[in-house]
N, C-alpha and C positions, 0 to 999 in steps of 0.2 A: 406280196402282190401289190403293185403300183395301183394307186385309186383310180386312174386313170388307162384303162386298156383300148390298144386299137385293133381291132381284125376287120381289114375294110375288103373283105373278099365274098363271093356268091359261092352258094352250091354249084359244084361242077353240073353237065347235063348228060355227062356219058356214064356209062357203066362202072360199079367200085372192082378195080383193081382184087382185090385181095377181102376176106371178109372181115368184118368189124372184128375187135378185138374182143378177149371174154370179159365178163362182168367180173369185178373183185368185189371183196363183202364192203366198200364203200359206196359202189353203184349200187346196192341195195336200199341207199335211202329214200326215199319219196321227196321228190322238188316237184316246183311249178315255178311259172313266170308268170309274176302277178308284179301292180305296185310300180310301174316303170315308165316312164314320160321318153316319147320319142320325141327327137326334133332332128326335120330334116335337114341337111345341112348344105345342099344344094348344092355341093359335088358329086355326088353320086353315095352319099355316106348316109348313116343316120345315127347318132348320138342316145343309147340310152340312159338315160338318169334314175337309178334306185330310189324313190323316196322315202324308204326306211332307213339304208346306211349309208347314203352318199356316194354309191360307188358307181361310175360310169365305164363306159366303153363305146366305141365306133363299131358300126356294124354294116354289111349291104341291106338296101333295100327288102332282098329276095329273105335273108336271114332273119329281118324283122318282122318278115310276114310271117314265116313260118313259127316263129317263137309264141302267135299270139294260137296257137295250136294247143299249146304247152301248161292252159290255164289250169288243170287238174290237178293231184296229187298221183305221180306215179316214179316208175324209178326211171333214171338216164335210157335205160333200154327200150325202156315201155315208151319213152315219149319216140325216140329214135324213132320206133318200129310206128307208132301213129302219124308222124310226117311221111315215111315211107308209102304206109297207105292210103293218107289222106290229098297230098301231093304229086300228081301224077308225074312231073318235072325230077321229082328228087325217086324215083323208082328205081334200085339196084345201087342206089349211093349209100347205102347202110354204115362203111365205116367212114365216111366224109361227113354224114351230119351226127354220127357218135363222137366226132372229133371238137367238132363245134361245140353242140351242145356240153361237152366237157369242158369249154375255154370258155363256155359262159357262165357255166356254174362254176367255176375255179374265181371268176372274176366276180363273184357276189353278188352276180344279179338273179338268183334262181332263189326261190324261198323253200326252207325244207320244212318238213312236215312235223320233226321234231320241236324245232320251235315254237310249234304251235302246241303243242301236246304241253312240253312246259308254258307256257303263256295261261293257259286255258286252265289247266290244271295244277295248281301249287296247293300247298296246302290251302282247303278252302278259308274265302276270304270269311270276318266276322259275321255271322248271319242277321242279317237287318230284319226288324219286327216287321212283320209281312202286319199290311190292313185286314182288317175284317173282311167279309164277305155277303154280298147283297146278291139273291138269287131274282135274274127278271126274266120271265116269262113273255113273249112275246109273241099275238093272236092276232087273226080279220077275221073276222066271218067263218069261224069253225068250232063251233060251244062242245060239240061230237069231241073233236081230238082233244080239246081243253079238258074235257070231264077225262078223259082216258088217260091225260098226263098226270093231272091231280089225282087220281087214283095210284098210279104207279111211283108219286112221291112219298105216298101216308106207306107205303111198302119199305121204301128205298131204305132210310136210315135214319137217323138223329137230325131233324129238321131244326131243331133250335139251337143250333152250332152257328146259325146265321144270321146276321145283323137283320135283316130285313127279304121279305119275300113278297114279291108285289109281279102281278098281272095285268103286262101294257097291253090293252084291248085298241086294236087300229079299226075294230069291225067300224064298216060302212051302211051296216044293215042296224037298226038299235034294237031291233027285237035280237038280235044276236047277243047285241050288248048287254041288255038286260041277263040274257041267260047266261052270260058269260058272270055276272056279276053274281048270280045266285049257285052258280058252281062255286064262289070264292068264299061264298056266305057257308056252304054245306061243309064245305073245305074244312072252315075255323072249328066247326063243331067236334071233327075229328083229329086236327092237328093240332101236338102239341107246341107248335109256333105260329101264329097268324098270318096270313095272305094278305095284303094290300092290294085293293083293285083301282088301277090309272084306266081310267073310260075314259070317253068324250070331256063331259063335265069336268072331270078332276085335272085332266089333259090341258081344256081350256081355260082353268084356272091357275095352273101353272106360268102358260103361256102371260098373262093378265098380268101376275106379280111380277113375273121376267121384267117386263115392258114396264112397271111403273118402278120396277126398283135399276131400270139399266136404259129410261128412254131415249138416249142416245146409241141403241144398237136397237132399237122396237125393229126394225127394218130386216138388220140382220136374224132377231130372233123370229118371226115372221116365215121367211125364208127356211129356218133350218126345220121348225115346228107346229105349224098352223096347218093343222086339217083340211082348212079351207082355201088356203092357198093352192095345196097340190092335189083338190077336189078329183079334179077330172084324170088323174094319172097316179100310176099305180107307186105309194110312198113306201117300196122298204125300206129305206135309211132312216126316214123321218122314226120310226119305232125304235130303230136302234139308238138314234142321239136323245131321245127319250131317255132308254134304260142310263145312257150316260149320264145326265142333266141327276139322274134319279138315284146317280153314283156316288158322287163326287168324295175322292177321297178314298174308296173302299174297292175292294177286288171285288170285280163283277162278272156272274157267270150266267150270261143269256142263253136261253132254252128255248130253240121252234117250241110250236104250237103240237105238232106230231110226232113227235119224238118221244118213247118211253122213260122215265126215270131207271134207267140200268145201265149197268156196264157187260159187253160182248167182251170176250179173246181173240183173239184173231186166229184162222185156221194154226196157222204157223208161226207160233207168237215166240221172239228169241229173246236174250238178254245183250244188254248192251244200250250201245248211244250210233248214231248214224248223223251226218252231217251233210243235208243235201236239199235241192230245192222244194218250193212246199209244194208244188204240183203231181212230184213224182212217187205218186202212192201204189202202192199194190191193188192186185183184183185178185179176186175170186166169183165163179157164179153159180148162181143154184135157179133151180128150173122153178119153184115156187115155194111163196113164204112157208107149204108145211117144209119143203126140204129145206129151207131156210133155218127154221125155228129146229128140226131135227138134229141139226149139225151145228148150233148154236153153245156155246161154252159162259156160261152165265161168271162173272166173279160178283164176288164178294163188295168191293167195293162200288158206291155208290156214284153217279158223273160228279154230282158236284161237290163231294169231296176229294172224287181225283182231280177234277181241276186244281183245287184249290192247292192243293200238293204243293205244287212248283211253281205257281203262279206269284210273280213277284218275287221272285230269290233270282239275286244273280248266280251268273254262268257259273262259276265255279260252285255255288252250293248247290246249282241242278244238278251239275255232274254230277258229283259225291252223292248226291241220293239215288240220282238212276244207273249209275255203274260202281258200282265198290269198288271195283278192279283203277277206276280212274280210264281215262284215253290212252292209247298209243297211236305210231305209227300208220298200225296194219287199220286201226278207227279209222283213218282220213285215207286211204286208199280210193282215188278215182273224187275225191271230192273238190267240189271247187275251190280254189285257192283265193281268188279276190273277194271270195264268201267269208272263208275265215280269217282272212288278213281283216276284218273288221271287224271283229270280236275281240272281247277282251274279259279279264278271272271275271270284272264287274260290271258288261254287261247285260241290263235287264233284262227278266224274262217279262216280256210283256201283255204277248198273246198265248194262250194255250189250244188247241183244238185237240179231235180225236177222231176218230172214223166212223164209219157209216154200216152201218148192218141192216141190211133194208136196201130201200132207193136210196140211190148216192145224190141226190138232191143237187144233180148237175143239169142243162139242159143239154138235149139231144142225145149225140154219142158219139160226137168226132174227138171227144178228148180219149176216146179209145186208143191214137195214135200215138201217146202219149204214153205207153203203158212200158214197161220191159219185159225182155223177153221171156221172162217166167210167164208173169199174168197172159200175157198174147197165148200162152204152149193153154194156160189154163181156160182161158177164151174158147179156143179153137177146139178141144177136146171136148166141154161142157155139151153137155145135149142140145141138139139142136145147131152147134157149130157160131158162127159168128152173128147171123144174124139171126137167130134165137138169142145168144145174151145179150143184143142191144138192144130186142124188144121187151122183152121180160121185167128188166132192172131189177131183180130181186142177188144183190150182192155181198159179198163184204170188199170194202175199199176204205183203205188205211196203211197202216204202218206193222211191219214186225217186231222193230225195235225203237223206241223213242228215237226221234228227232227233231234235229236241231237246222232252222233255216232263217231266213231274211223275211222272207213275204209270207204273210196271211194268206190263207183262202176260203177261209172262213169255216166253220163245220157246223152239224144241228146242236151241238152244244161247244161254247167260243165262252174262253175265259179274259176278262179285261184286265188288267192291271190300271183301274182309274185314281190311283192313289197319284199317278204319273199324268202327267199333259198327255192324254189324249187325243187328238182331231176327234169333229164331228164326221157323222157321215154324211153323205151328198143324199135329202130326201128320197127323191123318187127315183125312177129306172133302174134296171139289173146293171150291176156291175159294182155298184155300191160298196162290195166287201172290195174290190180289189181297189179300187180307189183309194180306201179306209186304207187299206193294206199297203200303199205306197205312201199315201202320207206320212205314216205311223215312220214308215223307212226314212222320209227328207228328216221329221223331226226328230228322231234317234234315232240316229244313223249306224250307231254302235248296238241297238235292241238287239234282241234274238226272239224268234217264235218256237214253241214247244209243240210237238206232236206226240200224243202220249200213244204208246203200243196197247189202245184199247179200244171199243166203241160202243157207240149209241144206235141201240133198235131207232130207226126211220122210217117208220110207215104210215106214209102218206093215205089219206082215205081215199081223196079222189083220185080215178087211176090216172098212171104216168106213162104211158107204154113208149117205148124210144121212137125215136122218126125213122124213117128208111134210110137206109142209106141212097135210094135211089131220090130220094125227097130233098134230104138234109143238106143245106150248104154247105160247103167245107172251107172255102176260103175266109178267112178271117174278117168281119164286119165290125164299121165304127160303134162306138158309145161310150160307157164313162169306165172300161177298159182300157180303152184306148188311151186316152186321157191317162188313167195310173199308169201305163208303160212311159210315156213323155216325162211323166214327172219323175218317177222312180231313176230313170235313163240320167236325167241331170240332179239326182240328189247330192250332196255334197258330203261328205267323207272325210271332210278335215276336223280332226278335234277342234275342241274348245267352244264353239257357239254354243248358248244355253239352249234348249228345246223353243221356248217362248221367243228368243231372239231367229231361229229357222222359223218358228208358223208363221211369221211376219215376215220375213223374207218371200217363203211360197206365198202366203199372199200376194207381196207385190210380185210374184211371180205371176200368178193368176193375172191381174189386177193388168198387166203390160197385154198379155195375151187378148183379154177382153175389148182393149182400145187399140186393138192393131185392123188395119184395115184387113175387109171381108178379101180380097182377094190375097193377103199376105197372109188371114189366117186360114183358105182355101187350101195354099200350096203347103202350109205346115201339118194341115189334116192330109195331104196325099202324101206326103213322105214320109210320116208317121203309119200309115197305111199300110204304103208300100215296104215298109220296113218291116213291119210286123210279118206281111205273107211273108215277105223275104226268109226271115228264120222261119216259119211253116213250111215253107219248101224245102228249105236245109232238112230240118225235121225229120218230113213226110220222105224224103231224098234218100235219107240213112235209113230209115225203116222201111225203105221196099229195097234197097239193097240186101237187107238181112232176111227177107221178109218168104225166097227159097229154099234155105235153110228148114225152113216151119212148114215144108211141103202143104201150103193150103192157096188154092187157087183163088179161093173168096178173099182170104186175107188180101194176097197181090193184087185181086182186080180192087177191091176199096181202095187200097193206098194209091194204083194206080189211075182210080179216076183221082183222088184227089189230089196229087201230083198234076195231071191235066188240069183240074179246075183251077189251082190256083194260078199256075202256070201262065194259065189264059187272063186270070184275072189283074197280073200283075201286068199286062200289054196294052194294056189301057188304061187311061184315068179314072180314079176313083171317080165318082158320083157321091157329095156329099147327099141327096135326096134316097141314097140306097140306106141311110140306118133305120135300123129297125126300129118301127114307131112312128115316124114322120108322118104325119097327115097329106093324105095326096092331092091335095090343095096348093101346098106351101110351094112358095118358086125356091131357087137357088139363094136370092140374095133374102128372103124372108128368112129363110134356116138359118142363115149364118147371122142375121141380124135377131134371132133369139139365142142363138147360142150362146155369143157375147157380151148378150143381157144377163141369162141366165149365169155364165163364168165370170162375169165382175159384181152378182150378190154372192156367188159362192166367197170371193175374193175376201166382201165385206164381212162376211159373215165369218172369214177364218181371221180377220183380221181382231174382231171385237168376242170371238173365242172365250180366251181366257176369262175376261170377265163376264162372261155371262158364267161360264162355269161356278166363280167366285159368288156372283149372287144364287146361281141355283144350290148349290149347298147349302146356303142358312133358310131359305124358299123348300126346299127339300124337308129338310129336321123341324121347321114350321107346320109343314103339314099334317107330317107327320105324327106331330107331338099333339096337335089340335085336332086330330082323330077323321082329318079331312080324305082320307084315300080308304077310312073304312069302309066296308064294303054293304 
């Protein structure tokens, strides 16, 4: 085959002649089209370039669009038959674009699935000494669910397997704190490993040393960790770059506050590995925590020793412990290909999470649309029908076989690999994990996240009951969501940069954004916006498609208002004064002129990172050693 191929022709637009040809057992393999640089060539042509094997070819316009259909693992027929019915243009051409799609993958530019399966899986590579392990706990204003967790850990297992166990209290109340401190006291007397309590005081002690041992980032450190700073607005990050700060060095496996120390099965728990994004979790639902608790499959194993499992072993030593059988083929079936085109035998595993048994600790309930078509058949059957399970929340939402993805989303109990460069997290407001979660993406860009086929009892004291759907917005809204998609969108994928030399780049990524003028960074927030509904509407588009199928009226009229809502929402200009939060005071150009305050100390703060981390480790083991986090 010449490195060099031309087919400078379009899909026809009439009817195929004759029908496609039959499949031979070499169409059976699984391709995709991933990994390939167009350039237009301003004849009517478009050039694609392989950046794995060099191998190009000319192509039509019409042919390049429809190839970017092709991102999945399936076989020549399967994609055929998915242009057929995704492109109303190519409708009855079935052996016209089987013909193609064969001249593209003849010409090397189709990625098959096999050599992924070898890539991934060879004999596993040497097993690297996994770090120790630090369990953090992480509380506000809830000493109730704290005593409930501590209780269900003195249960769980072999607590002194752990380097350290410490209880980061965010309470804003200090009688809170107090009591949260005298749970940690009660704790010691019956654990055979000690509790470390990080309160206010020990918190702002920290902070102290930081700043005298690093005061040319005081500013920075301020920003990621001062109580006082982000007083008046609600800090979940700020807890979590805590348990970091409180890491360093060691696998870390943060614990909500209401979450039991156990491990669930999943109704339908299977063996194997699965390779897909981290959003797309299964459902089940039960009408209340006793039918909850009834139908609940307890194991054996403790969270945070299943975390700790896989946490920090590269890919190929995950595999080998979660499938003996190793990958095939029929594994990466329908999975995305520019997902696993960036994996590799080494690597890291660097997040772990696991499922929810309980409330699934999401807001609202539009990530319902989100679900596949098993979970929607289990939704809609559930008592009470759809909207009984969106008020309820009494679920299990997880995984049936481990998996393997790019993006975090954090779970009630989230394993760290902080042995590795970490990002902090952005202080305060929601979104915080997915922020985390894309960062983690620019700075190893080669990572992988683990979803273990198990989960953690979530029950929240205070109730959670879903919003209406008649209530609930559906169209997609700014914050530091938004924000992770932008950055994750332009992460860079090319080997060789070290981690530390990317968080300095995003930094000055951040750092350009922040001094861009309010009206250039106005039209970057609307088309970041507008892009997001954009795929919401794709989405929401394909599930009311399928959505008669499920003979339920309530399902199609939900998807079909929120098909309308967004619809409408994308015909008009964003409103940056529409994020949630905003004080109704602020004009337009006041928001954007904190925004850009607040995105160039994030900037500094990721900039002087690393060493801050460098001094909170020896500030860590100090205090620790001088009995300063006793409780």
């Amino acid at each position: 085959m010449a490195e060099d191929v031309n087919i400078s022709y379009s899909f026809q637009t009439g009817p195929a002649a004759t029908p496609a040809p039959e499949a031979t057992p070499a169409d059976n393999a699984l391709i995709a089209f991933t990994n390939c640089e167009q350039v237009d060539l301003g004849n009517g042509g478009v050039l694609l370039l392989n950046r794995d094997n060099g191998k190009q070819m000319t192509i039509s316009p019409e042919v390049a669009t429809a190839l970017t259909y092709c991102d999945a693992f399936k076989t020549l027929q399967e994609h055929a038959q998915t242009l057929i019915n995704t492109i109303p243009q190519l409708q009855g051409q079935l052996e016209n674009v089987t013909t193609v799609l064969t001249m593209v993958k003849d010409a090397g530019l189709m990625l098959d699935a096999q050599s992924i399966c070898e890539r991934l899986s060879p004999d596993p590579l040497p097993a690297a000494e996994l770090a120790p392990t630090r369990i953090c706990i992480i509380t506000c204003d809830r000493p109730t669910a704290v005593e409930r967790l501590l209780d269900s850990m003195l249960q769980a297992g072999n607590l002194s397997r752990h380097d350290e166990i410490l209880l980061v209290d965010d309470s804003r109340n200090p009688v809170n704190g107090e009591q949260n401190r005298e749970l940690v006291t009660k704790f010691n007397l019956r654990s055979a490993k000690n509790m470390r309590y990080v309160g206010a005081a020990e918190q702002h002690s920290l902070l102290l040393q930081l700043i005298a041992a690093r005061p040319e980032h005081a500013e920075a450190i301020r920003f990621l960790i001062d109580r006082e700073r982000w007083a008046q607005h609600q800090s979940y990050g700020l807890a979590r770059t805590l348990c970091l700060l409180l890491s360093v060095g060691y696998r870390c496996i943060v614990l909500d506050d209401d979450v039991l120390c156990a491990s669930v099965l999943p109704p339908n728990q299977d063996k194997g590995i699965t390779f897909g994004g981290g959003s797309n979790r299964e459902l089940a639902c039960y009408t209340s925590e006793q039918e909850l608790f009834q139908n609940a499959r307890f194991s054996d194993t403790d969270p945070l020793r299943g975390h700790a499992w896989c946490l920090g072993m590269n890919l190929s030593q995950a595999i080998a412990q979660l499938d003996e059988g190793g990958i095939d083929q029929a594994t990466l079936h329908n999975a995305n290909a520019t997902m696993l085109n960036t994996l590799q035998a080494n690597s890291p595993i660097l997040v772990t999470q696991c499922g929810s048994w309980g409330d699934p600790g999401t807001a609202g309930s539009n990530w319902f649309s989100h679900l596949g078509p098993e979970s929607i058949e289990r939704v809609l059957a559930a008592p009470g029908g759809l909207s009984g399970a969106m008020e309820n929340r009494y679920y299990w939402l997880g995984r049936n076989r481990a998996n393997i993805s790019k993006m975090a989303v954090m779970s009630q109990a989230t394993g760290l690999d902080n042995s590795q460069l970490l990002p902090p997290y952005f202080p305060a407001f929601r979104g915080e994990d997915y922020l985390f979660a894309s960062l983690i993406v620019c700075i190893h860009p080669d990572a992988a996240v683990l979803d273990y086929n198990w989960c953690i009892p979530h029950l929240p004291l205070e109730q959670r009951g879903g919003d209406s759907t008649t209530r609930e917005p559906v169209a997609a809204q700014a914050g530091l969501a938004l924000c992770a998609r932008y950055l994750a969108d332009r992460a860079d994928f090319e080997p060789g940069a070290s981690p530390a030399t990317r968080l300095q780049k995003l930094a000055a990524g951040l750092r350009d954004l922040s001094e861009r003028d309010p009206a250039s960074l106005l039209a970057t927030f609307r088309a970041e916006l507008a892009l997001q509904r954009a795929d919401q509407l794709q989405q929401l588009s394909q599930q009311l498609q399928r959505a008669p199928a499920l003979g339920s009226r309530d399902w199609e009229g939900y998807l079909q208002h929120a098909v309308d809502e967004v619809s409408g929402a994308l015909q008009t200009p964003a409103d940056v004064l529409d994020i949630p939060g905003v004080p109704a005071q602020l004009t337009e150009e006041e928001l954007l002129m904190r925004v850009k305050t607040v995105m160039g100390e994030f900037a500094v703060a990721l900039e002087g990172w690393p060493t801050i981390r460098e001094a909170a480790l020896n500030i860590t083991n100090d205090m620790l050693s001088a009995g300063q986090l006793t409780p």
